[in-house]
SETOR-238132 format. One record per residue (C-alpha): x, y, z; chain; residue number from 1; residue in one letter. Coordinates in nm, 2 decimals. Example, Ala and Ser with C-alpha at 12.3 -4.5 7.8 and 13.67 -1.06 7.14 Angstrom:
REM residues 2
(pator (1.23, -0.45, 0.78), "A", 1, "A")
(pator (1.37, -0.11, 0.71), "A", 2, "S")
END
This chain:
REM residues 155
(pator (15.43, 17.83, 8.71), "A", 1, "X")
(pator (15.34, 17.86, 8.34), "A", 2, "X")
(pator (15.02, 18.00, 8.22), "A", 3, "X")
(pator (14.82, 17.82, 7.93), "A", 4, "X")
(pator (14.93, 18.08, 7.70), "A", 5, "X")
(pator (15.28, 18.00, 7.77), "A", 6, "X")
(pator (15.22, 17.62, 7.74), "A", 7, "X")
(pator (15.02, 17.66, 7.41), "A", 8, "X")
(pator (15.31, 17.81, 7.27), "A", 9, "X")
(pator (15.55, 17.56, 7.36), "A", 10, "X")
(pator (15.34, 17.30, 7.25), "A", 11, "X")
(pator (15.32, 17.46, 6.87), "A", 12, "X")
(pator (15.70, 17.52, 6.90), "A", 13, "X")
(pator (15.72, 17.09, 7.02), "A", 14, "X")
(pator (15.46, 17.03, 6.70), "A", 15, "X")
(pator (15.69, 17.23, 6.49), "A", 16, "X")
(pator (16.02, 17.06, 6.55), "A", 17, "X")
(pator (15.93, 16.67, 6.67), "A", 18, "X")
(pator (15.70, 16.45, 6.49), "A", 19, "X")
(pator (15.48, 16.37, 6.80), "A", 20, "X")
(pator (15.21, 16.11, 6.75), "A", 21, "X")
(pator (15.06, 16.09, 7.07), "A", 22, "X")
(pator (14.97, 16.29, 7.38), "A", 23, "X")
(pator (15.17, 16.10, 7.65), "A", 24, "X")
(pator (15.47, 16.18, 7.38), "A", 25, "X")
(pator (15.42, 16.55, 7.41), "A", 26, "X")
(pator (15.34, 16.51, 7.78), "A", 27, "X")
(pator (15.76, 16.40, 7.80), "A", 28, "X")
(pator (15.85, 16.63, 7.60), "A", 29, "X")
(pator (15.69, 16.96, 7.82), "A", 30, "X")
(pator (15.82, 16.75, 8.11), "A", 31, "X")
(pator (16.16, 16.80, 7.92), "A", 32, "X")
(pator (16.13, 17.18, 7.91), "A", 33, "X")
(pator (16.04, 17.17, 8.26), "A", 34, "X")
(pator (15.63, 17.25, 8.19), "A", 35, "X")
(pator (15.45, 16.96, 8.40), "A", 36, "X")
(pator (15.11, 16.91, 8.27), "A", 37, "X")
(pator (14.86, 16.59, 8.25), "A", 38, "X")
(pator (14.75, 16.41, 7.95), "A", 39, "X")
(pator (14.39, 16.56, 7.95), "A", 40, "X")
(pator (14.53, 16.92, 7.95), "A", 41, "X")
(pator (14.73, 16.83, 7.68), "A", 42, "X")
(pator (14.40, 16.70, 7.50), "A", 43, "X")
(pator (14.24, 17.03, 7.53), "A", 44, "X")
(pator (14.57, 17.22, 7.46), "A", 45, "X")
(pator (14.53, 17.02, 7.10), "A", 46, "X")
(pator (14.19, 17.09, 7.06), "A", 47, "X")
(pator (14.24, 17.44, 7.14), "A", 48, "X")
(pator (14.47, 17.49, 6.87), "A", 49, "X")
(pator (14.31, 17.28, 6.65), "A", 50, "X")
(pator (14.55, 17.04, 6.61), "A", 51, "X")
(pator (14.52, 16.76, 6.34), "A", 52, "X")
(pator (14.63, 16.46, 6.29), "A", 53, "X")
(pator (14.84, 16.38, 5.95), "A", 54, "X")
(pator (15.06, 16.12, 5.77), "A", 55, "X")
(pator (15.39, 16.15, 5.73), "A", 56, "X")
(pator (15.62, 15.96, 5.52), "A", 57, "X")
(pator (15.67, 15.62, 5.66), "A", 58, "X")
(pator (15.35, 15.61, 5.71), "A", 59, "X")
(pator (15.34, 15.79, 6.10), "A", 60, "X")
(pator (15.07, 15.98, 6.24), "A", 61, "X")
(pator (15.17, 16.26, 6.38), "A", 62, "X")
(pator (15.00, 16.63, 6.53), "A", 63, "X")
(pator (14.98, 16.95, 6.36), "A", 64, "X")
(pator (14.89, 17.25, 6.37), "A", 65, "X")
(pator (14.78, 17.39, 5.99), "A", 66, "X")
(pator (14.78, 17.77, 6.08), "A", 67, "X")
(pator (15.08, 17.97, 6.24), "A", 68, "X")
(pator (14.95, 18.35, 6.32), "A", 69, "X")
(pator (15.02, 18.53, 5.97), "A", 70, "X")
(pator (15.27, 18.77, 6.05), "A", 71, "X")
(pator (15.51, 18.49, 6.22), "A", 72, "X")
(pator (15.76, 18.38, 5.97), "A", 73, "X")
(pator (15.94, 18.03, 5.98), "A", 74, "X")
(pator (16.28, 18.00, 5.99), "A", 75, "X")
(pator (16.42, 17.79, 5.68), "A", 76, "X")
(pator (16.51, 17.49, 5.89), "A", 77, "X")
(pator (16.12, 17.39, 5.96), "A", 78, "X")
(pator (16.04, 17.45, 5.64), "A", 79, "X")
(pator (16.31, 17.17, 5.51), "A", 80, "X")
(pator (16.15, 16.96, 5.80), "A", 81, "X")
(pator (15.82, 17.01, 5.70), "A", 82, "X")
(pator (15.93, 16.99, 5.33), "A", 83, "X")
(pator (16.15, 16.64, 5.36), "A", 84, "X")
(pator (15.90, 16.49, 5.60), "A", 85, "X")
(pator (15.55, 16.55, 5.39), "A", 86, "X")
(pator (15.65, 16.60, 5.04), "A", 87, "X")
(pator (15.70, 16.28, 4.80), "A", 88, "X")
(pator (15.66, 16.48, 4.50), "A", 89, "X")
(pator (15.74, 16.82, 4.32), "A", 90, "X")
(pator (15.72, 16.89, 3.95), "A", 91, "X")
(pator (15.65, 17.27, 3.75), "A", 92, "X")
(pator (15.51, 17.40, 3.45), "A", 93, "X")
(pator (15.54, 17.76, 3.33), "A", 94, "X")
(pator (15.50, 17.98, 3.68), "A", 95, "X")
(pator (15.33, 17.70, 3.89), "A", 96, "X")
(pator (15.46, 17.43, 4.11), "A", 97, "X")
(pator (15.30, 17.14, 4.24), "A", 98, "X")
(pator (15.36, 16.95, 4.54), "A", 99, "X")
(pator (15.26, 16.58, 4.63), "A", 100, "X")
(pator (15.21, 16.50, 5.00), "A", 101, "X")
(pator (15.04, 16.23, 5.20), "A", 102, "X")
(pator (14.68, 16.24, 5.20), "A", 103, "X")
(pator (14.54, 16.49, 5.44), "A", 104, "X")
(pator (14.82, 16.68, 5.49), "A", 105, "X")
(pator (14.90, 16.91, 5.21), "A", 106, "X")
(pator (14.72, 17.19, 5.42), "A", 107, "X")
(pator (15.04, 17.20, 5.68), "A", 108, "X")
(pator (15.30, 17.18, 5.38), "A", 109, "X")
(pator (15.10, 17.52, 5.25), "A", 110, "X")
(pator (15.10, 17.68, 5.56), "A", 111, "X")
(pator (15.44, 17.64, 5.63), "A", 112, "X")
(pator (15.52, 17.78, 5.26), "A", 113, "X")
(pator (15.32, 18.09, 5.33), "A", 114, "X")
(pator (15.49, 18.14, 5.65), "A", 115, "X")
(pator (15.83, 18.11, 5.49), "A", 116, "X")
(pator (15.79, 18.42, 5.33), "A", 117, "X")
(pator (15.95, 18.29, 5.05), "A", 118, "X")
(pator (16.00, 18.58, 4.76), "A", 119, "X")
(pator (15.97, 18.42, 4.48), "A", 120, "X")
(pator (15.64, 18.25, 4.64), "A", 121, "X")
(pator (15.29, 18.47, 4.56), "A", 122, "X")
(pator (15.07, 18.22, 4.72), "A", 123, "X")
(pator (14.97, 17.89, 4.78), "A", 124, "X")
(pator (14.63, 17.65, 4.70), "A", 125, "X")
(pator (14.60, 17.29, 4.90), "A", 126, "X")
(pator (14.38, 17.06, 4.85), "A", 127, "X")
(pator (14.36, 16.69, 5.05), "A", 128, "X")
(pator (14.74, 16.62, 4.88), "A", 129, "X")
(pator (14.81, 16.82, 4.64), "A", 130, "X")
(pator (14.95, 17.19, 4.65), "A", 131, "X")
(pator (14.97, 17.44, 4.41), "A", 132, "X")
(pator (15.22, 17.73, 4.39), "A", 133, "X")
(pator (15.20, 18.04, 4.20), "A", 134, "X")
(pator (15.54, 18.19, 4.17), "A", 135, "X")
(pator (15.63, 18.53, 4.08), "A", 136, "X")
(pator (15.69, 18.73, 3.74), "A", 137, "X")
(pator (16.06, 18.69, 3.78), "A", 138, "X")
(pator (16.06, 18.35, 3.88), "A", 139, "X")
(pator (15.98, 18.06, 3.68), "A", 140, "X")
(pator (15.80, 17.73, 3.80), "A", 141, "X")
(pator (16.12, 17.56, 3.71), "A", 142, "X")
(pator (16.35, 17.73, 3.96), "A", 143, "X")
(pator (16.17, 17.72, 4.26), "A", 144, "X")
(pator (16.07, 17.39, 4.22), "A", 145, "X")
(pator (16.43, 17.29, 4.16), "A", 146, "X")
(pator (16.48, 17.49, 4.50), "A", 147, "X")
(pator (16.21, 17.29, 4.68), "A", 148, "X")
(pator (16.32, 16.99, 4.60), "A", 149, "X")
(pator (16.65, 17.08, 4.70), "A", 150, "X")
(pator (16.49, 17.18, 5.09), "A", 151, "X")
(pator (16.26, 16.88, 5.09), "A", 152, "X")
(pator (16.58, 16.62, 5.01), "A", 153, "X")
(pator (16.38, 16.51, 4.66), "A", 154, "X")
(pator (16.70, 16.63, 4.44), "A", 155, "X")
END
């Protein structure tokens, strides 16, 4: 038997890796990793962790969740799927980068940034679909745009 708990978490682990647009979709796929629930606990699962709903490219609507706890870091493979799925644009100037995204979903693409953990990253500032980075003394705007582009498949 799983708890909630246990089922939350594998729900923001589904969220991270699948772009799931509806709740009977995430039904199957806890089904798939043996967690049987119904639609309507899945609702309030979402609502619990205040999921959102955002565009991705292609024009999909799929579920997020725009905060991860702040000490969990994400391993580089999300961030390239976060990165190649919601980011249509990256340019720099001096130590700042700025991102593109589909509206209402630039808050995701920051979140997974700051959970990267990314060095050369000081923060992040997102607005409806636009983020700006502030890199660090060492770094240039340049560079890690360069390497963000690279990740998000925009080279």
């Amino acid at each position: 038997m799983t708890t909630k708990r246990q089922r939350q978490q594998v729900i923001v682990q589904i969220l991270a890796e699948h772009g799931v647009g509806s709740q009977g979709q995430l039904v199957k796929l806890l089904k798939g990793r043996e967690i049987e629930t119904t639609q309507k606990t899945v609702s309030k699962d979402l609502e619990e962790l205040g999921s959102v709903k955002v565009r991705v490219s292609g024009g999909r609507i799929v579920y997020a969740i725009p905060e991860l706890p702040a000490e969990q870091h994400l391993p580089e493979d999300h961030l390239r799927r976060v990165l190649g799925e919601w980011v249509v644009e990256i340019n720099s100037s001096g130590n700042i980068v700025m991102m593109r995204t589909p509206p209402g979903s630039a808050h995701v693409v920051a979140a997974a940034l700051d959970r990267a953990g990314l060095e050369k990253i000081l923060g992040t500032v997102a607005g409806d679909d636009t983020i700006m980075i502030v890199t660090n003394e060492e770094s240039t705007g340049r560079e890690v745009a360069i390497s963000l582009q690279q990740l998000a498949g925009l080279e």
